[in-house]
C-alpha positions as CSV (number, residue, x, y, z in Angstrom):
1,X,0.0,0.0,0.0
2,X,1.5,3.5,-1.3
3,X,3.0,5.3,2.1
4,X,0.1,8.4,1.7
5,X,-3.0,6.0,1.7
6,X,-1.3,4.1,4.5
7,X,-1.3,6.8,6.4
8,X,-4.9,8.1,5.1
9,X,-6.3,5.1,6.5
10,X,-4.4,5.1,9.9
11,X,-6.2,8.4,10.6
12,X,-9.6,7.0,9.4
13,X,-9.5,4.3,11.6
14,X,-8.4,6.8,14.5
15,X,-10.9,9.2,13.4
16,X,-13.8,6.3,13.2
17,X,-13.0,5.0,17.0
18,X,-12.5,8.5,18.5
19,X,-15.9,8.9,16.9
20,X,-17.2,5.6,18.6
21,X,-16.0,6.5,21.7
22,X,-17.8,10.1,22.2
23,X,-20.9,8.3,21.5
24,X,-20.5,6.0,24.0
25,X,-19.2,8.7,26.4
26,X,-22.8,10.6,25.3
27,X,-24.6,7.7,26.2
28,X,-27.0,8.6,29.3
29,X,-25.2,7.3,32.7
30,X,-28.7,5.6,33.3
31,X,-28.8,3.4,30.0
32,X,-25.8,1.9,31.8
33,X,-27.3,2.2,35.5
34,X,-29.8,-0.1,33.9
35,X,-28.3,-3.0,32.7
36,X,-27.8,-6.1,34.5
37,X,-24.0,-7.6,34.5
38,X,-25.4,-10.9,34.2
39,X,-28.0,-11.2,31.8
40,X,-26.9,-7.5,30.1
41,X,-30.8,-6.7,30.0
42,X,-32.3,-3.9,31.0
43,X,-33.5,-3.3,34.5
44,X,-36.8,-2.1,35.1
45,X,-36.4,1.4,37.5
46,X,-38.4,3.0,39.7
47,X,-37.8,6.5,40.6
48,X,-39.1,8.1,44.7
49,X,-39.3,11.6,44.7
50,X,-39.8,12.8,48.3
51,X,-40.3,16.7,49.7
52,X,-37.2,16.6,51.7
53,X,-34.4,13.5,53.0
54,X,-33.2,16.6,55.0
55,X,-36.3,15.0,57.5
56,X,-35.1,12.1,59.2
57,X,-38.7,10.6,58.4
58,X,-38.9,10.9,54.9
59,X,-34.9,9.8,54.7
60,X,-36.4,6.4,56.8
61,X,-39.2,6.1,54.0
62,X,-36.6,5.8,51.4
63,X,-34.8,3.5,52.6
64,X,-37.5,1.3,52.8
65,X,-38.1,2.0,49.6
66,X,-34.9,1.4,48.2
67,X,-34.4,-2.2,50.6
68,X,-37.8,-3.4,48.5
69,X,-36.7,-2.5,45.5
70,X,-33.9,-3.9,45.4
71,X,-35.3,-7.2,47.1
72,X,-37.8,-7.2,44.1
73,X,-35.3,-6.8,41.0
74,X,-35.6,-3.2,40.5
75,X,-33.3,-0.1,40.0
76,X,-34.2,2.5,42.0
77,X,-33.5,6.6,41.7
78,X,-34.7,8.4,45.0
79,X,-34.4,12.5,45.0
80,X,-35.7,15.2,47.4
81,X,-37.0,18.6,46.3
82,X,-36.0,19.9,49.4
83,X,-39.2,21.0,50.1
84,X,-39.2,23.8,47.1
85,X,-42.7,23.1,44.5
86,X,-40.5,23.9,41.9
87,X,-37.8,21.7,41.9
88,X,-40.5,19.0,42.3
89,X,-41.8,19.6,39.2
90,X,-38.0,19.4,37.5
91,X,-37.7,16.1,39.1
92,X,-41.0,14.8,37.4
93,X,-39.9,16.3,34.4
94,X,-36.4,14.1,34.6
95,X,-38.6,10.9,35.8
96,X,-40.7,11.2,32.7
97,X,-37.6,12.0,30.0
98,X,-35.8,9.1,31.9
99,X,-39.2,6.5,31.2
100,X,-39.0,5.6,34.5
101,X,-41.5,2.3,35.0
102,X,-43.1,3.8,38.0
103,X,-43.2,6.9,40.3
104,X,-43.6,6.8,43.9
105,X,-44.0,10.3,45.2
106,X,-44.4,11.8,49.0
107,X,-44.8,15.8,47.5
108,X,-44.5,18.5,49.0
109,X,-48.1,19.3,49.4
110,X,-51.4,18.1,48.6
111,X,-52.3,20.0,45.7
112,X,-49.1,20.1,44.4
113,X,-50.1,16.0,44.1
114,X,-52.3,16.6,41.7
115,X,-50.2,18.3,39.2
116,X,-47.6,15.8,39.3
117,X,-50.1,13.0,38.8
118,X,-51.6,14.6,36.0
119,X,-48.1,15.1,34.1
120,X,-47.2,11.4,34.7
121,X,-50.5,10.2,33.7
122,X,-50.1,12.2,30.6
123,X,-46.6,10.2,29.7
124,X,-47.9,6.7,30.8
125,X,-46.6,6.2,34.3
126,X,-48.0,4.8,37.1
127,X,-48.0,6.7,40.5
128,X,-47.7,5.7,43.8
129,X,-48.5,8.7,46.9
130,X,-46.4,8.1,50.0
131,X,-48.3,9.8,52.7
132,X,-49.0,13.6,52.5
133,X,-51.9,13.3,50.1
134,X,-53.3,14.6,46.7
135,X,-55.8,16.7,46.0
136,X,-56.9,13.8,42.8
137,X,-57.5,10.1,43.1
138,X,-55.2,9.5,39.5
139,X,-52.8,7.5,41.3
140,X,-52.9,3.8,41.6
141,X,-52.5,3.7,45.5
142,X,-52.3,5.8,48.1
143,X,-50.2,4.8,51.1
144,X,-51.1,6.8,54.5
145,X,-50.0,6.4,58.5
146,X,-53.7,6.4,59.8
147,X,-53.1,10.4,61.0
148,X,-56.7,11.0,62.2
149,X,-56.0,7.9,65.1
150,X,-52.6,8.1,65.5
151,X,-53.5,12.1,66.5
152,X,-56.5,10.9,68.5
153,X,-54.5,8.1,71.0
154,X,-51.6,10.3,71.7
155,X,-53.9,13.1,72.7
156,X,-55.4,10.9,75.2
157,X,-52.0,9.9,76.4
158,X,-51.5,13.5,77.0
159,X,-54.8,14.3,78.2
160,X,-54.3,11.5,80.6
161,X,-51.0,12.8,81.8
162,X,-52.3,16.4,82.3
163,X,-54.8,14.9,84.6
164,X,-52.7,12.9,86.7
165,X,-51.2,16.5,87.3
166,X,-54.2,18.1,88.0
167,X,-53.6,20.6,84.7
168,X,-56.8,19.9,83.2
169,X,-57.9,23.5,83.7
170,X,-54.6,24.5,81.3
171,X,-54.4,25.0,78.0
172,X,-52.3,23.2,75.1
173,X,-50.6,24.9,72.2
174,X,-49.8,23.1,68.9
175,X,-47.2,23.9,66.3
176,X,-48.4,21.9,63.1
177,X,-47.1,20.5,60.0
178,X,-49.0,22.8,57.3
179,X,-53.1,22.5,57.2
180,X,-53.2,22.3,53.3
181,X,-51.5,18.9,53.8
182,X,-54.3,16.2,54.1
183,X,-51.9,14.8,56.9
184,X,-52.1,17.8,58.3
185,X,-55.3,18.0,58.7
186,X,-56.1,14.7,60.0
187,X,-53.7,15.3,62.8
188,X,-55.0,18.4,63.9
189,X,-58.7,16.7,63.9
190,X,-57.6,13.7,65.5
191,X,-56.1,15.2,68.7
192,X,-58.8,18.1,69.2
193,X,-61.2,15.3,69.5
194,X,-59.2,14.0,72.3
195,X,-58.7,17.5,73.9
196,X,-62.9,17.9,73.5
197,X,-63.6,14.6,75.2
198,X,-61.6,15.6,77.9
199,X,-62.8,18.9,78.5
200,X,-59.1,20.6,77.6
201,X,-58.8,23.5,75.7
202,X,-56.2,24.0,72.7
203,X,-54.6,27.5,73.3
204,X,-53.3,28.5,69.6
205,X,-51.6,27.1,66.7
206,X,-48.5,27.9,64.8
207,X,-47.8,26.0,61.5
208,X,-44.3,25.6,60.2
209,X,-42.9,27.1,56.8
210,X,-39.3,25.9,56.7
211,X,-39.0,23.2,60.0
212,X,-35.7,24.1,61.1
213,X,-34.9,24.6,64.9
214,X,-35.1,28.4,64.5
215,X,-38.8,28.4,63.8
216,X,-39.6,25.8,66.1
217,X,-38.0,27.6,69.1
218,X,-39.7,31.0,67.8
219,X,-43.0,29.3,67.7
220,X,-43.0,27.3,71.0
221,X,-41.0,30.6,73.0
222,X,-43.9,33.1,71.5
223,X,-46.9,30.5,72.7
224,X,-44.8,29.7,76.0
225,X,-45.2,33.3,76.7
226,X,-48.4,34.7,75.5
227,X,-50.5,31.7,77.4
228,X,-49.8,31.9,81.0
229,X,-52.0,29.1,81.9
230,X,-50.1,26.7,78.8
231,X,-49.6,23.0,80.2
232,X,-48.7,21.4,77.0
233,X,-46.4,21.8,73.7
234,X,-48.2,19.1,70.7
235,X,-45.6,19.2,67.7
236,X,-46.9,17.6,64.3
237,X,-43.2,16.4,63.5
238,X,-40.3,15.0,65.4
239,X,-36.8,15.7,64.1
240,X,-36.9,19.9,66.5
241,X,-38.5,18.0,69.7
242,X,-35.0,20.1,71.0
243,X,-35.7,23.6,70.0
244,X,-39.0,22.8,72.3
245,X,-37.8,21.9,74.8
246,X,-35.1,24.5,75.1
247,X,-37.9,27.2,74.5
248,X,-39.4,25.4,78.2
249,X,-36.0,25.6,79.7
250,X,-35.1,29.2,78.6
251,X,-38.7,30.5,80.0
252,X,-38.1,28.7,82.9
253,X,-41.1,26.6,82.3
254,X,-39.0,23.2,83.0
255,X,-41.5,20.6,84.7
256,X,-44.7,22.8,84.0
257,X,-44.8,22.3,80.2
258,X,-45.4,19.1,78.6
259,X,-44.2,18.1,75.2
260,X,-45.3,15.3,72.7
261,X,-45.0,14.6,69.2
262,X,-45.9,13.0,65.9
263,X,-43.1,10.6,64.6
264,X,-40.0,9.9,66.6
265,X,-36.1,9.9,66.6
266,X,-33.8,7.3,68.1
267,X,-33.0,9.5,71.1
268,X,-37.0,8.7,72.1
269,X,-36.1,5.5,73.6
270,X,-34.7,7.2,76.2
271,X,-36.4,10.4,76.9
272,X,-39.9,9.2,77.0
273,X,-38.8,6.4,79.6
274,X,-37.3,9.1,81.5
275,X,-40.3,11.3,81.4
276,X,-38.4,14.2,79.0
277,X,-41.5,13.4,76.8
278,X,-44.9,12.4,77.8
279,X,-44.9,10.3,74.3
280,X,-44.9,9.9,70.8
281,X,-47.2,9.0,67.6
282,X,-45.0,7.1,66.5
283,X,-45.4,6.5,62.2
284,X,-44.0,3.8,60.5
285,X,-42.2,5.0,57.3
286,X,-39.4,2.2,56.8
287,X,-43.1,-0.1,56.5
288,X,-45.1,2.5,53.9
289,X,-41.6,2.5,51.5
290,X,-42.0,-0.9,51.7
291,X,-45.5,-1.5,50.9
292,X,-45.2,1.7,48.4
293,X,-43.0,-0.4,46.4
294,X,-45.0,-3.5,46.8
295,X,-48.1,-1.6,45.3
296,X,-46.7,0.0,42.6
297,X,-44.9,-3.4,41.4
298,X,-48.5,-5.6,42.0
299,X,-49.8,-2.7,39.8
300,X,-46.9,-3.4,36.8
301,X,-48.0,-7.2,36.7
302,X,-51.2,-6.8,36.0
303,X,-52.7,-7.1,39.2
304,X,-55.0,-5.3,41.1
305,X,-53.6,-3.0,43.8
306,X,-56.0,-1.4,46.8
307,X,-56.9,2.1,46.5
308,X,-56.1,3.9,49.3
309,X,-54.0,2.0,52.7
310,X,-54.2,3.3,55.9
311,X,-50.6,2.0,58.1
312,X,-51.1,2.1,61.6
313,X,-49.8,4.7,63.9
314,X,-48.0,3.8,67.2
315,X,-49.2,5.7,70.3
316,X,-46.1,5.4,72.7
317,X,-45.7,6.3,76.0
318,X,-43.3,5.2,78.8
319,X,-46.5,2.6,79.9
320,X,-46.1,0.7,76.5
321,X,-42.5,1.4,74.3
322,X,-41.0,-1.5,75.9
323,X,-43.6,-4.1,74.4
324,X,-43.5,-2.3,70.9
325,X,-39.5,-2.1,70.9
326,X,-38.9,-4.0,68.5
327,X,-41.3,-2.7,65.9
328,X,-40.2,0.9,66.6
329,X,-36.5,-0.4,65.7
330,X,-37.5,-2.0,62.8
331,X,-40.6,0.3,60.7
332,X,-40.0,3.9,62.6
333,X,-36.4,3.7,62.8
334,X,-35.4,1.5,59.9
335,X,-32.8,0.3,62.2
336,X,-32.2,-2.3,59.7
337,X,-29.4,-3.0,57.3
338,X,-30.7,-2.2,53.8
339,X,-28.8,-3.2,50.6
């Protein structure tokens, strides 16, 4: 071969595998996420798009998510909005242009829901809600903590306690999840029930915007100190139980103001039994990512998948936490290994 086209073709072969390569480089990193080394087909993958990890409880719901499925043969993409409406909607929007094979989504409202559910029915995916709510019934399942009981029994464990006490003739002051949240709302309507039957008045209520321990100490300090006669602090969360309490201590309100809460943290295992906290309604998140995932794959082989699921809620005080142990552990904690 004449020395020029020798070298012609040397560069065309160069120029034909540099090529090759930048397509492959271009490739989308979840075309490879997606197959399997053993059989080299594709995956099917599931995508969980929460309000915000930042929240212990929603961190525990995805890994129960991610533990089923993986134990049921799928890939699995899990992404928080940090609670911002619009970078929810980006992450639908990357779920769809990905084809994800389902959607399981805890959003960060209610009617926020119902936009996502409409733009995934639109490109063919099924949708599972993870607690919250939506303001539309177009997913396949709904999976829910039962809020409105949960709410109900740990108000009598506090009603109960401010009788013991004798502070039945005080007043209790909430600091809530917000009210357009179906949850929300459940929560509140469970526990005035228990504060009516008991003939105890709820004092005011603050809702949270951004959770952090700043607002919750602003909200507990500014209800500490506008309601002489407060007996009681009832958060709708978990994860600031501290900023509470060191609203109590800093008012000098130590041993006169009671605190409970919805959901729990690990440190609860010690500070209800030691009476730091009258109790805890105690959710079970690592269970509803389970059963989100079961849902949404029955749905995906054809079968049919219930409606709406109500979970239990745990109502915990220092009288029972020892005989529900090792469930707390296990669905509340996710104090479990997870692949």
């Amino acid at each position: 071969m004449p020395k020029d086209l020798s070298a012609t073709f040397v560069m065309l072969k160069q120029l034909m595998l540099t090529g090759l390569l930048s397509c492959m480089l271009a490739l989308p990193a979840l075309a490879t996420e997606r197959m399997t080394t053993a059989e080299n087909t594709v995956q099917p993958r599931l995508v969980y798009i929460t309000s915000d990890t930042r929240i212990p409880f929603w961190d525990i719901m995805a890994r129960g998510i991610r533990r089923q499925a993986h134990e049921l043969g799928y890939g699995i993409d899990i992404y928080s909005a940090h609670n911002d409406a619009r970078r929810e909607l980006e992450l639908i929007a990357d779920a769809i242009k990905q084809k994800a094979e389902g959607l399981i989504i805890s959003p960060t409202n209610s009617s926020a829901a119902a936009t996502l559910i409409k733009l995934a029915d639109r490109a063919g995916i099924p949708v599972v809600i993870a607690d919250i709510g939506a303001d539309s019934d177009g997913y396949i399942s709904y999976i829910s903590s039962d809020n409105y009981t949960g709410a109900y029994r740990i108000g009598q464990v506090l009603t109960h306690a401010l009788e013991v006490r004798g502070w039945q003739q005080g007043r209790v002051g909430i600091i809530a999840i917000p009210q357009k949240r179906l949850n929300g709302q459940a929560r509140t309507a469970g526990f005035m029930k228990a504060l009516d039957e008991a003939g105890i008045h709820n004092a005011a209520m603050r809702q949270q915007v951004d959770f952090s321990h700043d607002e919750t100490y602003r909200f507990s300090r500014e209800l500490i100190e506008s309601i002489p006669d407060l007996r009681a602090l009832w958060l709708q969360g978990s994860d600031r139980y501290q900023a509470a309490l060191d609203a109590i201590a800093d008012t000098g309100r130590r041993g006169e103001i009671l605190l409970v809460t919805f959901d729990a943290e690990p440190e609860f295992l010690q500070l209800i039994p030691s009476g730091v906290l009258v109790g805890a309604a105690m959710q079970q998140p690592f269970l509803m990512g389970e059963q989100a995932v079961k849902n949404l794959h029955q749905h995906l082989q054809g079968l049919t998948v219930e409606h709406e699921q109500k979970l239990p809620v745990l109502a915990i005080s220092a009288d029972n936490l020892d005989d529900n142990l090792k469930t707390i552990r296990r669905n509340v904690l996710g104090q479990e290994a997870t692949p």
